[in-house]
N, C-alpha and C positions, 0 to 999 in steps of 0.2 A: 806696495803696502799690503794689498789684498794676500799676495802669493805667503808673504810673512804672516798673514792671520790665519791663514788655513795649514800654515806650520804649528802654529800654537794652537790652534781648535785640537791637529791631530795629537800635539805633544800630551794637550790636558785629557783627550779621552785613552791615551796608553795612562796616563799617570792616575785616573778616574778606577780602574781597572785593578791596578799594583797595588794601591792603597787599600783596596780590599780584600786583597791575595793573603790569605794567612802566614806565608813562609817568609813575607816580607814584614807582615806586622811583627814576627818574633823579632824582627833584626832592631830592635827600637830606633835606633842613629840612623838608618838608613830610612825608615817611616816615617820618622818624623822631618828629615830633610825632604821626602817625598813628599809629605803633609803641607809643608811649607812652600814648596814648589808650584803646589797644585792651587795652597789660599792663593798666589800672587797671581797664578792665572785666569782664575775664576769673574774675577770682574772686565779682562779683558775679551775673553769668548761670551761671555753674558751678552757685551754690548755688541761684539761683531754676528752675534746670533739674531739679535734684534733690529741689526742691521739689515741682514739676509730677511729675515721676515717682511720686513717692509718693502725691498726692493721685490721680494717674489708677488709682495700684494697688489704690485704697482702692475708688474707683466698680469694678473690674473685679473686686475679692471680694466687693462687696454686689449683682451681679450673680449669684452663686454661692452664695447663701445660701440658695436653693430649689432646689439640690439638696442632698439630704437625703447623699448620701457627700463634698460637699466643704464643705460647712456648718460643720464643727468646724475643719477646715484654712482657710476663709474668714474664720471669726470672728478666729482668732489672728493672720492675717495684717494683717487691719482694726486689730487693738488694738494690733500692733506698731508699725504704719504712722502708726495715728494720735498714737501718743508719742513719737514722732518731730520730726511738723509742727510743733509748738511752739517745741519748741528751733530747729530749724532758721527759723520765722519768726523769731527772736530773733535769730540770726546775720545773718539778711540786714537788719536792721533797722540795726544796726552798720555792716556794709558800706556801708549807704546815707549815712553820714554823711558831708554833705562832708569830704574831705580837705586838708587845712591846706596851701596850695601850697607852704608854705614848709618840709614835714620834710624832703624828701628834701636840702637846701640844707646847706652847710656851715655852721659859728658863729665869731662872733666873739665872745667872751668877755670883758667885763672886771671883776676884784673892787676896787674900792673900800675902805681901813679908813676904817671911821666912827668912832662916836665912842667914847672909851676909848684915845686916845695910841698907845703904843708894843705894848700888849697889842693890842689894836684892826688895828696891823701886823702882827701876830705870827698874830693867826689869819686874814688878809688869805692869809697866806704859807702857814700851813695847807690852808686851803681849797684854794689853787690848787695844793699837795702832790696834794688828795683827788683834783681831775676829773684833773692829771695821768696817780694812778695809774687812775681807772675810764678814761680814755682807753687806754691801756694793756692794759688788760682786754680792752675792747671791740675793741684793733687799728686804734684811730684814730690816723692823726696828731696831732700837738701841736706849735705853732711858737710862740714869745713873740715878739711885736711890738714890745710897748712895755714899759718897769718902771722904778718908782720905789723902788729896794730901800734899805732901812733899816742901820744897823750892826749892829745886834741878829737880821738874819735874817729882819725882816719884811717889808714891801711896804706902802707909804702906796697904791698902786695897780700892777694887773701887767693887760697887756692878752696875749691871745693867739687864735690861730686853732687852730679842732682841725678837722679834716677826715675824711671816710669817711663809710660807707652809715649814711643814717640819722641823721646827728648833731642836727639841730637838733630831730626828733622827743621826742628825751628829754631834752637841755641844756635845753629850752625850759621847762623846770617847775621848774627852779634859779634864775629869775629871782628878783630881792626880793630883803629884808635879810637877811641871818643874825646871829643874837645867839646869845651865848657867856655862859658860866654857870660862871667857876672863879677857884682864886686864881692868879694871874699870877704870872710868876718874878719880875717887878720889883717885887711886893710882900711888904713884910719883914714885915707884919705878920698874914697868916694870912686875910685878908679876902676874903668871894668878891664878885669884881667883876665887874659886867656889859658888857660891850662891844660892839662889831656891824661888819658889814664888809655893802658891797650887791654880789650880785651881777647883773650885767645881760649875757644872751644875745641874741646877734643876726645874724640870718639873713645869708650871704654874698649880695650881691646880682648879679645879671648885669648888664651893660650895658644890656641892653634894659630894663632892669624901674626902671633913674633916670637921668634926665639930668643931668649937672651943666656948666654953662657953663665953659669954661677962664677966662674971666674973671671968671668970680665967684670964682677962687681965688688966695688969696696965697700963697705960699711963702716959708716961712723953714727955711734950714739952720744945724745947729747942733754941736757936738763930743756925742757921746756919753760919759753919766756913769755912774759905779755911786754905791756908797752915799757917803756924808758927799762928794760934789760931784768925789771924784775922777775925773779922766779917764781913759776904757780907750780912747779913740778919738782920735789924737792929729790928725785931720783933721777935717773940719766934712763929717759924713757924715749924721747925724741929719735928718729932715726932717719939719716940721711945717707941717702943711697948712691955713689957716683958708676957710674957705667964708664969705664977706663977707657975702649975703645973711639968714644965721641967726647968726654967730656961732660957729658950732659949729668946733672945732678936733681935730687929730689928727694923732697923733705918731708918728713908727716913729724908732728907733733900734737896733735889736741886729743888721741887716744891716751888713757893711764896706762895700756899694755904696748911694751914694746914690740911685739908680737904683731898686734894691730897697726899699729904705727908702720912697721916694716911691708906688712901686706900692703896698704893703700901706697906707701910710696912708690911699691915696687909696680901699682894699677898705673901711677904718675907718671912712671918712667916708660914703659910697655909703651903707652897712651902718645908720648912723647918722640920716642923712636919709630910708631907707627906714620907719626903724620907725616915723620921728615922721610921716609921710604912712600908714602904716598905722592908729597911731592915731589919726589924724584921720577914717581911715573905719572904725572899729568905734565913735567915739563918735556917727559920725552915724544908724547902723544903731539905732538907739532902736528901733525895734517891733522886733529880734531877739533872742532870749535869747542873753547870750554868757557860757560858760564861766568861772567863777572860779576854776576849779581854774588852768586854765593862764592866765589873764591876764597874769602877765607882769611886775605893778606893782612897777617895784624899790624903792617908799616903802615896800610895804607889808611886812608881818615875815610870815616865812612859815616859818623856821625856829628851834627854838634847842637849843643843845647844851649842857645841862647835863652838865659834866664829874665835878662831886661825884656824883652819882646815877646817874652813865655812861647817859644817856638822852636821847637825840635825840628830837625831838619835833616834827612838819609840822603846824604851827595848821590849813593849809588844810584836810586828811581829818582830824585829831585821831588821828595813827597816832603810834607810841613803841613804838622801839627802844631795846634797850639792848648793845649792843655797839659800843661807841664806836669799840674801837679798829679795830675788822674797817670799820666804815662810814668813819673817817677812810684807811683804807688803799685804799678805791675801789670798796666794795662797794655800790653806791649801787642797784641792779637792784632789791632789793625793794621800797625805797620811790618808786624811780619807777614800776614797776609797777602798785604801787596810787594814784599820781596818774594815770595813764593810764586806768585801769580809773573812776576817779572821775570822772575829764573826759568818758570816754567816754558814761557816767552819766546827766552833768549833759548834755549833750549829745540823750541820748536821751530826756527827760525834756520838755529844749526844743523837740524833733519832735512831741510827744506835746500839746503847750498848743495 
């Protein structure tokens, strides 16, 4: 570990140096990738500097411990110093974990109802009530793309973008299925029925980071609908995008300009062909230990909200809450906290084999 910090002490002071260099401020794209280079190193030489400081104050009290008047003042500073080093090895060990290129990116977001009909809509529509409000919270944007909205108020499917610092670091642990645990308005008979909605996040991607051929895409425009098929869009503004190659399709409708429409689908698609070339390479990394916590699998069930027992419940960490209503209203901080803290974990765990 040590040998690797004093590769990144050396990298941050060449990079310390360049960014002050004027022939490279002209290059802007080069500067500011150097800029950025240099923020993410900054907090890890900070601590491994503070590290060194302590260890060199420990050698310079055990120097002082044969003099007989700083020998008491020596010892305490040693026992300070050295209860110190642990923890702070424990921090930089964190620091050290790669960082997922994709937190700082924006999401695109889309909830699925599964299976359970009209209830199955109805907490489809719930759900994307909740990250609304925790967007909201956090002071992120939120833009709906695309929505297949129900009469009753639900959503068979609702696509959206949420943007701001940080977003996909923490949307990215709400991937997978969510299952619901209550009796449904549409049933008369008192029965608690089980139903589920998947949600799937996915990273904004840049131009650079996928190519898509213009010919590999068809375009179809179409009148934008609400619920039971009615038209709120009496033009063919809708624009749905199929990528011929995979199959894979995407839709925007809630802009008036087709124009718009076309770009956000075309963000959808990008977005969508990135994740499936992503995991083509986290299956081939087989000798890497990779995180469960945040994998991402939207088959897999990762939540469920029993509403009779007001208890939410993340299978992944086996953590349960019970303030249903505070956690449907957007309070969602605790328990992604502790998936973070979990991943971070599992993570450091896989350093360690």
């Amino acid at each position: 570990m040590f040998q690797k910090l004093e590769d990144v002490e050396k990298r941050y002071d060449e990079l310390t140096k360049k960014i002050s260099d004027p022939e490279i401020i002209a290059q802007n794209k080069e500067w500011q990738k150097m800029m950025k280079e240099h923020s993410e190193l900054t907090p890890i030489v900070e601590k491994y500097r503070e590290y060194k400081k302590i260890s060199q104050s420990i050698k310079d009290n055990e120097e002082m411990l044969s003099d007989p008047e700083l020998k008491e003042l020596a010892q305490e500073e040693i026992k300070t110093a050295k209860e110190k080093l642990p923890q702070i090895e424990e921090e930089i060990k964190i620091l050290l974990i790669p960082k997922d290129p994709d937190d700082d990116k924006n999401t695109i977001c889309e909830i699925r109802a599964g299976t359970g009909g009209e209830e199955a809509a109805l907490f489809a529509g719930e759900l994307f009530r909740m990250y609304s409000m925790y967007a909201e919270r956090k002071h992120w944007k939120l833009e709906v793309l695309n929505e297949n909205s129900t009469e009753l108020g639900g959503y068979k499917e609702i696509t959206f973008m949420i943007s701001g610092k940080g977003v996909y670091s923490r949307m990215k642990f709400e991937s997978g299925a969510h299952r619901v645990q209550r009796v449904p308005e549409t049933e008369s008979n008192g029965r608690i029925q089980t139903s589920a909605a998947t949600v799937a996040v996915l990273p904004v991607v840049e131009d650079v980071q996928i190519e898509i051929n213009p010919a590999d895409i068809k375009m179809e425009v179409f009148r934008a609908s609400g619920a039971g098929g009615q038209h709120i869009n009496k033009t063919s503004s809708a624009v749905r995008l199929i990528h011929i190659p995979t199959g894979m399709v995407a839709e925007c409708q809630t802009e008036r300009s087709q124009v718009q429409n076309r770009e956000y689908a075309m963000r959808l698609l990008k977005s969508r062909l990135y994740e499936i070339e992503k995991e083509k390479q986290d299956a081939e990394l087989t000798n890497a230990r990779r995180s469960q916590v945040g994998s991402g699998d939207r088959s897999e069930k990762i939540r469920t909200y029993n509403f009779p027992q007001g208890r939410i419940t993340d299978h992944r960490i086996g953590m349960s809450i019970y303030q249903m209503e505070d956690f449907l209203n957007g309070n969602l901080d605790g328990m992604i906290d502790a998936l973070i803290t979990a991943d971070t974990a599992e993570k450091l765990k896989g350093q360690s084999e």
